[in-house]
N, C-alpha and C positions, 0 to 999 in steps of 0.2 A: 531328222529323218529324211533319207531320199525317197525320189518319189516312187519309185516301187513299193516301198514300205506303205506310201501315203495311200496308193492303189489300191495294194490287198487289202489295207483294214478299212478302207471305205467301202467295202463290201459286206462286211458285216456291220455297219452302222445302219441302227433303228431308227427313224424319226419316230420319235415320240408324242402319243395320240395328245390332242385336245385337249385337258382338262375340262369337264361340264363347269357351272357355273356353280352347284351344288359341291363339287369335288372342292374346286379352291375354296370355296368357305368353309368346309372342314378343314381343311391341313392348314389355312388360314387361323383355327381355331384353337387346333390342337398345337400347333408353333406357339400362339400366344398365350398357352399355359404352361409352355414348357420356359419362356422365355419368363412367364411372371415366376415361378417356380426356382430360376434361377437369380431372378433378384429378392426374394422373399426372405427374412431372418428367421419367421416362425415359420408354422404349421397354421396355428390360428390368421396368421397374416396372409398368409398364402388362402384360405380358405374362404375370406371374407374379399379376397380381388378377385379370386375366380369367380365368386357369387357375381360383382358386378359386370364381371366381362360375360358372364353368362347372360344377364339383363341388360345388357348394349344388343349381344347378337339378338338374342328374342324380342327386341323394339322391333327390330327391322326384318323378320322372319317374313313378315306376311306381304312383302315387294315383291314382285315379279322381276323372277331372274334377270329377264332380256331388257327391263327397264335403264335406265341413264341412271337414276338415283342408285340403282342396287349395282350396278356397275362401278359407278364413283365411291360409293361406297368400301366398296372390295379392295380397289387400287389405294385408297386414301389408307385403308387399314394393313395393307403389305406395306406401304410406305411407312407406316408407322411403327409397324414389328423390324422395320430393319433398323429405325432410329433409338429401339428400347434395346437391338440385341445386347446382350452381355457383352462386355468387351475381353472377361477374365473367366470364360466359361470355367465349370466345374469338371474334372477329369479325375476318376479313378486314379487314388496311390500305384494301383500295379495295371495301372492300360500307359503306353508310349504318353512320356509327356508328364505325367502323371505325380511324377518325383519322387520316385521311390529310387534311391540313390545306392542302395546294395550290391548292385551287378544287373548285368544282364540277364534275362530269362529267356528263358523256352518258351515255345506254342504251351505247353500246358503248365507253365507258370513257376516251372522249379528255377532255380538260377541253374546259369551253364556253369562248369567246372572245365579249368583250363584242359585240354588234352579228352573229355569225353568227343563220345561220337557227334556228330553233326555240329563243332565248332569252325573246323578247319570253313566251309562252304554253307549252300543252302542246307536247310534242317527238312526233311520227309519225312513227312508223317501217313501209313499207311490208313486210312479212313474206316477202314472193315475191325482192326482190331485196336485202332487209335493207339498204335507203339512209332515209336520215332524211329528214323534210319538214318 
């Protein structure tokens, strides 16, 4: 990118608010079920880890936020959601990646056909009546 380019769109770049200390322990929370979830064989299995991961968070509910412990805390458990993430996450047959090896598709999921409209270039899709162009 030259720096013109790097100019303009540093103009529209948001610095992104704080997270409260309440907020990361949610998404804190909600990553570490999606992440047990993704290594889970059952349903029952998955069911009885969430239970515990439920009773880990609720030991330590009643810390005050702005404490050292409930801060160490916090950080010790993103550390540890990044050491469990999946390394072969799960992906839809038909989302990019997916391996669905039939052809290429459209925004709305059909395969392209050689010589249809919207192969040669980008694919537009009008939003109001959701028909491709």
């Amino acid at each position: 990118m030259d720096t013109s380019f790097r100019l303009a769109a540093a103009q529209y770049k948001q610095v992104l608010p704080a997270l409260s200390h309440g907020a990361r322990v949610v998404r804190l929370y909600r990553r570490a079920l999606k992440t047990q979830y993704s290594w889970a064989v059952d349903r029952q299995v998955f069911i009885g880890e969430a239970e515990k991961l439920r009773a880990a968070f609720d030991k330590h509910a009643a810390l005050e936020p702005s404490s050292a412990k409930a801060m160490a805390l916090l950080k010790a458990g993103e550390a540890k959601l990044v050491d469990y993430t999946h390394p072969d996450k799960y992906i839809c047959a038909y989302m990019p990646g997916g391996g669905a090896t039939e052809g290429v598709r459209n925004p709305d999921m059909t395969l392209v056909v050689e010589g249809e409209k919207g192969t040669a270039g980008a694919v537009l899709i009008d939003q109001h009546s959701k028909s491709m162009s």
